[in-house]
C-alpha positions, -999 to +999 in steps of 0.1 A: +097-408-201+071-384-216+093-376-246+095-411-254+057-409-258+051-374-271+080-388-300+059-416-309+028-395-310+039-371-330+040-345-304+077-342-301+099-333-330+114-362-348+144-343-363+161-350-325+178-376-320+176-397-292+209-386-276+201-350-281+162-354-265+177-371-234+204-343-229+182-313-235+150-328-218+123-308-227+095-299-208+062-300-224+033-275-209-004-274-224-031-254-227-072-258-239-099-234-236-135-244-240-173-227-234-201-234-215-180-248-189-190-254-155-168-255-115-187-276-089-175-275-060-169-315-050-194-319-014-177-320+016-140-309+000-144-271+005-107-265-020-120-288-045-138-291-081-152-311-109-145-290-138-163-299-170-155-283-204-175-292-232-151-305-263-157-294-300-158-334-311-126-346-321-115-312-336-109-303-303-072-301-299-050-292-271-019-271-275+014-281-262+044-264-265+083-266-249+101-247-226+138-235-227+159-245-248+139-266-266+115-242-283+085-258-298+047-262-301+019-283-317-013-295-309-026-333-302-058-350-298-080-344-260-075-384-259-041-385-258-038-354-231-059-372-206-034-399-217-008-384-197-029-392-162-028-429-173+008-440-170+026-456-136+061-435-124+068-417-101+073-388-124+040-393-139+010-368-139-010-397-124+013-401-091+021-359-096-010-342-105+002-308-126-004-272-112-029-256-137-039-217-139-078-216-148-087-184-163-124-171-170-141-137-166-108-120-159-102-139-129-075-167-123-070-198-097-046-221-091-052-256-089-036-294-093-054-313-118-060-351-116-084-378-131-094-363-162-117-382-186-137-378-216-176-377-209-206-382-227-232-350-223-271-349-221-273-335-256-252-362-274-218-342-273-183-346-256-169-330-225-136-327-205-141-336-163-114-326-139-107-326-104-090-294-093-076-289-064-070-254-053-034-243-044-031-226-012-007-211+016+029-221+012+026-240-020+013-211-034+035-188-027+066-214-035+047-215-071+054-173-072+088-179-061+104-208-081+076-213-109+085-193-135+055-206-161+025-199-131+043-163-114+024-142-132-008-162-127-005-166-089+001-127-094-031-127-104-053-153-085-052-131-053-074-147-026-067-181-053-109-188-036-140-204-053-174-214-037-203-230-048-212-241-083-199-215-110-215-216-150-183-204-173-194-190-204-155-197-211-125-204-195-090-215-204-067-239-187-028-237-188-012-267-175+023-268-162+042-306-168+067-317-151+095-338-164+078-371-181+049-386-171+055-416-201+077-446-203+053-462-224+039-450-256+024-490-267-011-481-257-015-442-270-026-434-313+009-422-323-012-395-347-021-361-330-045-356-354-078-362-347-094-394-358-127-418-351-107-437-319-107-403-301-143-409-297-152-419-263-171-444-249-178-436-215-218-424-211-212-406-173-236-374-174-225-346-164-237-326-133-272-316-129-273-280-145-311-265-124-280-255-095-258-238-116-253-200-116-231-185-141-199-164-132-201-129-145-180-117-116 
C-alpha cells in the first residue's frame, strides 16, 4: 500500500500508528513545477505527449500533501516520485496511470501520466520525461463531476486540446493519486531529502530543440 512506502520514506507521518493509517487511508496528491519545459506531441498519437521538465539537481523536490481527514504535506526527492510508476498492483500508478492538471501560460489540460523517468540533458543537467495522455469526452466530464481535486481544473481546460511541439517557459503539474500505488518500500531511499543516489544514470537526450516553438498563447 502506498502508505506503507510513503511511511518508510519519510513521506508519511510517523506519529500514526499503523491501525490508525489503515482506518483513515490517506490519499496522497503531488505537485512540481519546473522552466524551460517542453510538450511534444508523441508521432502518430494525436492526444498524446512527451513532457520534459528540466530538474534543479537533486534540490529539486516534489510536494505532496493529504487529503481529507488526514491533513498533511511535505516534500520528497524527484527519485522517489517516479518511484511510484515502478511498483506491481493493481492499485498502482504503473497499472493506473494518475490524472494530472498541467498548467502554463494561463492555460490548463488534463492528462494521465505514465512512464516517468529521470533524463540526462545536452548541457550536463537533469530532466523529468512524461507521457501524457490527454483526457477527453466522458472521462472528462466524470473528472468535473466526481473529482473533487481536478473540478476546477477541467473548469478551466475548456477544449482540454494541444498540437504540435509547445516550448514552456514554465509550467506546473498537479497530480491526483489514487489509493496506494506501494506494497513495497525494500527498494526506495527511506530519506526524502535529497542526497547523491537521487542522481541518475540514464544518458537518453532529450528531444531535438531546432522544432520547438514556445507557447506564449
Amino acid at each position: 500500500m502506498v502508505v506503507g512506502f510513503l511511511l518508510a520514506a519519510g513521506i508519511a507521518n510517523p506519529a500514526l500508528a499503523q491501525d490508525e493509517v489503515a482506518a483513515t487511508e490517506p490519499s496522497y496528491l503531488f505537485v512540481f513545477d519546473g522552466e524551460d519545459a517542453q510538450l511534444k506531441q508523441v508521432s502518430g498519437k494525436a492526444d498524446t505527449f512527451e513532457l520534459t521538465v528540466p530538474t534543479r539537481g537533486r534540490g529539486h523536490l516534489v510536494t505532496w500533501f493529504t487529503d481529507r481527514p488526514v491533513r498533511d504535506v511535505g516534500h520528497t526527492t524527484m527519485k522517489n516520485f517516479v518511484g511510484l510508476w515502478q511498483q506491481d498492483g493493481d492499485d498502482g500508478f504503473a497499472e493506473n496511470p494518475p490524472n494530472v492538471a498541467i498548467s502554463f501560460n494561463q492555460r490548463t489540460v488534463i492528462a494521465t501520466m505514465d512512464e516517468p523517468k529521470l533524463i540526462r540533458t545536452r548541457k550536463g543537467g537533469q530532466a523529468l520525461r512524461s507521457t501524457m495522455t490527454l483526457v477527453k469526452g466522458e472521462a472528462l466530464t466524470t473528472l468535473l463531476q466526481e473529482n473533487e481535486n481536478l473540478a476546477a481544473q477541467v473548469k478551466r481546460a475548456s477544449s482540454n486540446t494541444i498540437r504540435g511541439t509547445r516550448r514552456l517557459p514554465a509550467v506546473s503539474v498537479f497530480v491526483d493519486s489514487a489509493q496506494s500505488p506501494y506494497s513495497d518500500s525494500s527498494s526506495h531511499n527511506d530519506d526524502p531529502r535529497p542526497d547523491s543516489s537521487d542522481e541518475d544514470d540514464d544518458h537518453e537526450q532529450p528531444p531535438d530543440e531546432t522544432q520547438e516553438e514556445t507557447d506564449n498563447s
